[in-house]
N, C-alpha and C positions, 0 to 999 in steps of 0.2 A: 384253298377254298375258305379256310378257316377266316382268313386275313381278309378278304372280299367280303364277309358278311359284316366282320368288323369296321370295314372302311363303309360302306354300304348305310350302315346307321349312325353313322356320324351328323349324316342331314337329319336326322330326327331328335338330337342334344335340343333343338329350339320348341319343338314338340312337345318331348317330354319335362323342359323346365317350364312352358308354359300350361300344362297340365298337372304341374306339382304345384305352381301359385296359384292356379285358379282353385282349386280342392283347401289348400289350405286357409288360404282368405277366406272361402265360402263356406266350408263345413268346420276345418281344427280352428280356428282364430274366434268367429263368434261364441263356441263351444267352451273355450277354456276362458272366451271372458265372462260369460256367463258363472263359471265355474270360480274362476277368483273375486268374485262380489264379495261372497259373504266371506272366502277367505282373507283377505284384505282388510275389512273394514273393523272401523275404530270404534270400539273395543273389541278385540278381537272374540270372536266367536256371539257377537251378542243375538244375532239373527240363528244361530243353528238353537242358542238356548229357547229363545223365543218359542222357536218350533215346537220343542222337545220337551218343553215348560208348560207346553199348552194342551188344553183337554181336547180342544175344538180341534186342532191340527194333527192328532194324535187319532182320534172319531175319522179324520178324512183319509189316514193312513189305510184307517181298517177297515174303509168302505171301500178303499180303490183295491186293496187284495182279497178283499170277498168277493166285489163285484167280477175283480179279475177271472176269479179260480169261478165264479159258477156261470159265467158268461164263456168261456172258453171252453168246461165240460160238457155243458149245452149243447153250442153253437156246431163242438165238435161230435156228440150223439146226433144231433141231426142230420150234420153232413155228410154223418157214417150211414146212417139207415138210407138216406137217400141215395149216396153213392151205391152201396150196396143193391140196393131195388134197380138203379139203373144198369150197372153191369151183369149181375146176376141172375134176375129176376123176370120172369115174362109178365112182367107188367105193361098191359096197353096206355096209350099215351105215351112211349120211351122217349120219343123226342121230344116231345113236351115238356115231358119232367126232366130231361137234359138241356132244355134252354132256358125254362125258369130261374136257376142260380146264375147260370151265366148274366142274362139280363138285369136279374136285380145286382149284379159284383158292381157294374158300371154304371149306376145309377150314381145321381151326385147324394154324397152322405147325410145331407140333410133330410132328406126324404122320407127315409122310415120315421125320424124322430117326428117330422112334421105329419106327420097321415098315424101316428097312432095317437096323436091328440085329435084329431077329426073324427077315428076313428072309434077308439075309447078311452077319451079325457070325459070330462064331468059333463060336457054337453057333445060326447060323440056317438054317430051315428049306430053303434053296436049298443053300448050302455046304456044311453039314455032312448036313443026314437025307438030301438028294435025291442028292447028288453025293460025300458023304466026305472034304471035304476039310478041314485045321485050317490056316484061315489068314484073314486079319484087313485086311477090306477100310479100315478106319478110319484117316485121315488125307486128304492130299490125293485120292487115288483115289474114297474113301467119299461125300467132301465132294462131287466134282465129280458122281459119279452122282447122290445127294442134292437137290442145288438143281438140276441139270438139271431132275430131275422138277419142282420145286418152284416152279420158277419159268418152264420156255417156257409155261404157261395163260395168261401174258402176252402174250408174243411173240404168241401166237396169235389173242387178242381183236385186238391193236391191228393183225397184220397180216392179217387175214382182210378186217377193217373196209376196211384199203386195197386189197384184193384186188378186192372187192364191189366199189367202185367206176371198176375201168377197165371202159370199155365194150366188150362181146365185139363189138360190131363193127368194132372193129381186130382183133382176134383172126380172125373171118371174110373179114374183107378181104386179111391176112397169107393165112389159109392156102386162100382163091383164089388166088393170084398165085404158088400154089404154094411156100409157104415148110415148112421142115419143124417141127415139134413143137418140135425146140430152136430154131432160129432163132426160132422168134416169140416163146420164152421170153425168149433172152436178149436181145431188141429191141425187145419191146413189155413184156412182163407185168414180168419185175426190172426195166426203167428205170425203168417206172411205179409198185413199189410199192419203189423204196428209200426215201422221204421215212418211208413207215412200216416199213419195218427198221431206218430209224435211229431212228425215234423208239422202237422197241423196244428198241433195244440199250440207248439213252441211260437207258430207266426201268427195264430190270431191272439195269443198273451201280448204281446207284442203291438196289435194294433187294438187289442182294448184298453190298455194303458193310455195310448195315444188317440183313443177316442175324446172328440171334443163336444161334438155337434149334438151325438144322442144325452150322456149328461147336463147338456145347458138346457135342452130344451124338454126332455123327458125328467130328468133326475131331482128336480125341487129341492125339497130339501137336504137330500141324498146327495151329500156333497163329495166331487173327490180330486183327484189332484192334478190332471188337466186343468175342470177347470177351477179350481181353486187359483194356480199359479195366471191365469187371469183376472181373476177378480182382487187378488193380492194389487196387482202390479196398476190395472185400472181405477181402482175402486181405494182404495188405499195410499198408491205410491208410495209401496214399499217394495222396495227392488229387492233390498236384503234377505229378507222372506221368502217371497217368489221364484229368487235362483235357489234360496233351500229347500223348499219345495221340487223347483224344477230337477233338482240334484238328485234328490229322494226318487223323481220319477227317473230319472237314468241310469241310476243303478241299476236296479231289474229289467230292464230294458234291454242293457248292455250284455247283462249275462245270459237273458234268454235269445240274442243273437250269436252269443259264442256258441253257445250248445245246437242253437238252427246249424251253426254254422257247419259245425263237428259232424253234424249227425245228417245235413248234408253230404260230406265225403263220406264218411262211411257208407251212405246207401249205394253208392258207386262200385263197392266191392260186396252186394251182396251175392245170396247161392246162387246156383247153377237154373236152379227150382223156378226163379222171375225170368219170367221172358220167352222169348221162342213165339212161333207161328202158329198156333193149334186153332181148331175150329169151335166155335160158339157150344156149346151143351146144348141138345134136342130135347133133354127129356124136362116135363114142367112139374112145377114143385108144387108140392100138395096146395090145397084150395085155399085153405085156411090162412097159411104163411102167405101167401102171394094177394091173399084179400089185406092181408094187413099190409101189405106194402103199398099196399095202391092206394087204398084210404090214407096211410098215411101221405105219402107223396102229395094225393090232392088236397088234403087240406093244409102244405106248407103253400102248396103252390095257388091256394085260395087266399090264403094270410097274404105273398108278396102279391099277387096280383090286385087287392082287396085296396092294397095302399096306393099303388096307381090310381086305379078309379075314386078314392076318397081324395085325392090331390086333383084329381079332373073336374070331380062331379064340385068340388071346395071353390073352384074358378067362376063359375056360374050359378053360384047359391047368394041372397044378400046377407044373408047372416048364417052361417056355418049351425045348424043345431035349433036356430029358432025360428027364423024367415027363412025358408027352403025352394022361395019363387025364384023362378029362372031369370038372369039378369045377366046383361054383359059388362056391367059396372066396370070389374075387375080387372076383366081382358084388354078393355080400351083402358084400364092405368097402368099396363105394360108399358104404353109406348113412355110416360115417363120415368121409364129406366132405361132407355135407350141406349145411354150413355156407360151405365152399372154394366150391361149385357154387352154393348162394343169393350168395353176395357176388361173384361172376364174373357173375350174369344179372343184380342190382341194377344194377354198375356201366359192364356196358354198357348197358344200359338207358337208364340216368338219361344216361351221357355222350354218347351215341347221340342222343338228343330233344335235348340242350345243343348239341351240335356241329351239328347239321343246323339248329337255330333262330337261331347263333351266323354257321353261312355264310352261311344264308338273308336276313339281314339284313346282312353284310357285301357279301353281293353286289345288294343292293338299293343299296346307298349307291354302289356304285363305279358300276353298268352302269344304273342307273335314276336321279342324282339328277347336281345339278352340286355337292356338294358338295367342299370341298378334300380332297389328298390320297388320293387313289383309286386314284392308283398305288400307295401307301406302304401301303394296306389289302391290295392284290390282292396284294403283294408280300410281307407280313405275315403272309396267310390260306391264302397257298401254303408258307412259308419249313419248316413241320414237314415236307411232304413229302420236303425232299432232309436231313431233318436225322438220322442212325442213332439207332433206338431205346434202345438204351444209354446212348448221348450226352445224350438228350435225359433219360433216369430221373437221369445222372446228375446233368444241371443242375438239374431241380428238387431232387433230393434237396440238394445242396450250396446251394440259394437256402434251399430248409427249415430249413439249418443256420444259416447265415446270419443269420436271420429268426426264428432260435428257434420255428422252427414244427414242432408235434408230429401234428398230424393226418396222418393218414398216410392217410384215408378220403379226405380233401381234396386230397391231390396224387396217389393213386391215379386221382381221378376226372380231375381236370386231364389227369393225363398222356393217358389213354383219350380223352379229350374232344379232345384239341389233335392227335393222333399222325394221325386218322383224319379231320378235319376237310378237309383241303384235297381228298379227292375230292369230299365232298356240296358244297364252292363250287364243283365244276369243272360237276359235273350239275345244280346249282340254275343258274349261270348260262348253262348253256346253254338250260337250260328258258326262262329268262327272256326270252334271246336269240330263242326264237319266240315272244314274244306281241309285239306292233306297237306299237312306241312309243304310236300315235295314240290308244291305250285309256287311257296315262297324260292325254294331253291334254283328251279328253274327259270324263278323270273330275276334272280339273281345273277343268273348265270348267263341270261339274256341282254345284261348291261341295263336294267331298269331300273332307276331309284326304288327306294324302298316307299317313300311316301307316294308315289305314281302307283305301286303295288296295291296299293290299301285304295286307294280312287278306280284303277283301275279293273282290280278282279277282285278283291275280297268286299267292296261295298256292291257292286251288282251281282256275285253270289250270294251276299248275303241280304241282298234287300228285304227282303219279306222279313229278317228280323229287325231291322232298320225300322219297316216301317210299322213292326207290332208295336215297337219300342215307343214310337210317337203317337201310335193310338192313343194307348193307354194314357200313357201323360196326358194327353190333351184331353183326353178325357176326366180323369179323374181331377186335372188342372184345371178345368171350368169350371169345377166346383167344391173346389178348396177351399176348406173354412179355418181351421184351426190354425196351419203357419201365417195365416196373413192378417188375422183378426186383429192385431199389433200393429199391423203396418200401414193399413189401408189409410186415405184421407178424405178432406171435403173433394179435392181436386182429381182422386184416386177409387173412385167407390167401386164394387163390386157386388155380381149378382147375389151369390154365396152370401155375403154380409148383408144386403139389402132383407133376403129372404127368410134371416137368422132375425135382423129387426124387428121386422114387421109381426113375428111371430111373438116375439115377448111383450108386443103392445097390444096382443089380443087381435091383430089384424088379419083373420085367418083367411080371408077372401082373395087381398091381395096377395100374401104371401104362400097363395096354392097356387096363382093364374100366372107368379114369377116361377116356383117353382116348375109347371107346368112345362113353360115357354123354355126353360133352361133344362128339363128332361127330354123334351122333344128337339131340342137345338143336340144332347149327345147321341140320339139315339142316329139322328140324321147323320150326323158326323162318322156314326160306326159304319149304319148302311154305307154311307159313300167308299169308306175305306176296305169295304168286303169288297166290292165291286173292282177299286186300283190293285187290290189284292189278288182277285180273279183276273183281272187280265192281264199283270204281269207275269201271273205265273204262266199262263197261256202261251204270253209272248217269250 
């Protein structure tokens, strides 16, 4: 039997060599060229001194690890109190206040940055019409509101998930034996779900680093090293800088996914204590606690919903803050991006179908095959997650150069393709993870190719994570600002970059009625995808 599984994946040798060149070309190769710039260059080291010599570059260091650490214990007390109120708490509105994070997670990123300048920049709607005041929330202050909002949807999913699984009957055992409300909080419920507020913490560090979009447009003066490593590389043309810069940001990047990584497997062997089937708690928690849950809940859930409507009501104002008449101005100069908004759904599209069919078969070779190297793939097929968006437009751009390569359609698609890849491996392999090995055995034993296996049974059991896997990407692929800002052209334009434009030219009309048009084009794309969702599982 041994020898039949061995002969069996011999047809997949073409498989797994062209899924070890496609990873290394697209993710190790840009990577380390980026990485030998400034090691290479003559005189050696003169661009790390540069960095390391300089006041300005040094000020950007310690803006991007302040911003990080008070943006991440934020982002993450928020997501906590919210989760918390939703699992725990009889708070009215509970689906409410559980579909608010979701909704804003899939919003394209630009959005919050753009709707808290509408909302409270120097002539927005709160600061100035509601309250009178001229004063200018932009820098670190703006920033930290900003990705607070932008980022606990995070925190929330992964600590609610940990929430869901302590089982309340420690919680009613606790408060027979007469313990109070807090004591059982801080004895049962925070012991049991810090595995997942660290693992919260560990991935929003990780995409606040790699925050591009709320920095450029909220952050002013408040410089850090996203986008710094842009405006080096654009504004300057200094490559040498930019990769040491980009360097700086990978480091920490890299170590806060070894430790996601770690502390991912360990939660896998946690107690006895998570888990099991128990029924909901009946009894409600005094008045006071459960008012403060609510109040707060709605007024996060008034802040993300505030930015919608300040991006809607931005579409049909002629001037944002001063001329407040109704106008369709805006709306009818959509259609001249017609073109911006076709090449944004092409290429999430295309790159969306690539990358889901690119994990889907990565993680068939690592968790379903004994083929070599299955660490070096999983390791490979994760490595884009902890790598900053910037970072990465900037390596391929500079491999482009390199390589004399002009397509600019071709490393657009890439970059989309590789940036958004490492969730659909995470949700394809776990999909994979509940079908029984024994189905592999038996279809082996049935005289079936191995690669027939994987077409066969293991892509229609696993469809629903196939096709979460594509959501997402296309979702957050439509509005992808940071890996492509490098890349885009006259020939090549996109929404994301049009809407980032338009905004730094003080253009806030049109660049809410683009935003708009490309909030409603993902929301569409989700609805549709609940619906294929529903009725395959049906069927």
């Amino acid at each position: 039997m041994q020898k039949t599984k061995v002969e069996k994946e011999k047809e997949l040798w073409g498989v797994w060599i062209a899924v070890i060149a496609v990873l290394c070309l697209t993710v190790l190769f840009p990577l380390m060229k980026v990485i030998s710039i400034p090691l290479f260059e003559k005189p050696f080291g003169s661009s790390f001194r540069a960095v390391f010599s300089s006041k300005a570059f040094l000020k950007v260091m310690g803006n991007t690890f302040l911003i990080c650490i008070c943006s991440t214990l934020l982002s993450v007390i928020t997501g906590f109190i919210f989760a918390y109120a939703v699992a725990f708490e009889k708070t009215p509105l509970t689906r409410f206040f559980n579909f608010i994070p979701v909704m804003h997670l899939v919003t394209p990123p630009f959005v919050g940055g753009l709707a808290f300048i509408l909302l409270i920049g120097r002539q927005g709607f709160i600061t100035k019409t509601l309250l009178g005041l001229d004063i200018s929330l932009y820098g670190f202050k703006g920033l930290l509101i900003a990705q607070t909002l932008c980022f606990f949807p995070i925190a929330f999913l992964i600590i609610l998930d940990g929430l869901k699984k302590i089982s309340r009957n420690l919680i009613d055992s606790a408060r027979s034996l007469g313990s109070s409300e807090f004591r059982i909080f801080t004895t049962v419920i925070f012991p049991l779900s810090k595995n997942s507020i660290l693992s919260a913490m560990l991935f929003i560090a990780v995409s606040v680093l790699s925050d591009f979009g709320n920095p450029l447009i909220v952050g002013g003066r408040f410089k850090v090293l996203a986008t710094e490593i842009y405006t080096q590389l654009t504004g300057w043309i200094n490559q040498g800088v930019s990769a040491v810069l980009g360097i700086l940001l990978l480091i920490p990047s890299i170590l806060l996914f070894m430790l996601q990584r770690k502390k991912m497997f360990s939660s896998n062997v946690l107690t006895a204590t998570i888990g099991g089937k128990v029924s909901r708690q009946d009894e409600k928690s005094p008045f006071r606690k459960n008012h403060f849950f609510t109040v707060f809940c709605l007024f996060i859930s008034i802040c993300v919903i505030s930015q919608f409507a300040a991006i809607f009501a931005g579409s049909f104002q002629k001037l944002w803050g001063i001329k407040t008449d109704f106008t369709l101005v805006h709306i009818k100069a959509v259609s001249k991006y017609g073109k911006h908004l076709a090449n944004s759904l092409i290429f999430a599209f295309s790159a969306s179908v690539t990358g889901v069919l690119l994990a889907g078969f990565t993680a068939f070779i690592v968790h379903r095959t004994r083929l070599p190297f299955g660490t070096l793939l999983d390791t490979l097929v994760q490595l884009p997650s902890c790598v900053p968006g910037s970072l990465f437009g900037l390596a391929l751009s500079l491999t482009a150069g390199a390589l004399h390569l002009r397509n600019a359609r071709l490393l657009i698609f890439i970059a989309i393709t590789v940036s958004f890849m490492p969730f659909s491996y995470r949700i394809i392999s776990s999909g994979f993870a509940s079908v029984k090995t024994s189905l592999d055995e038996a279809s082996l034993s049935l005289g079936r190719k191995k690669i027939l296996y994987f077409f066969k049974v293991l892509f229609p059991l696993c469809f629903e994570s196939f096709f979460s896997g594509f959501t997402y990407n296309f979702v957050r692929g439509i509005g992808t600002l940071s890996s492509v800002i490098f890349l885009v052209s006259f020939n090549t334009p996109l929404a994301s970059i049009a809407i980032l434009n338009l905004a730094e030219q003080g253009d806030w009309g049109k660049s809410a009625a683009l935003a708009t048009t490309l909030t409603l084009i993902t929301f569409s794309v989700l609805g549709l995808s609940k619906l294929i969702s529903r009725f395959s599982g049906r069927k």
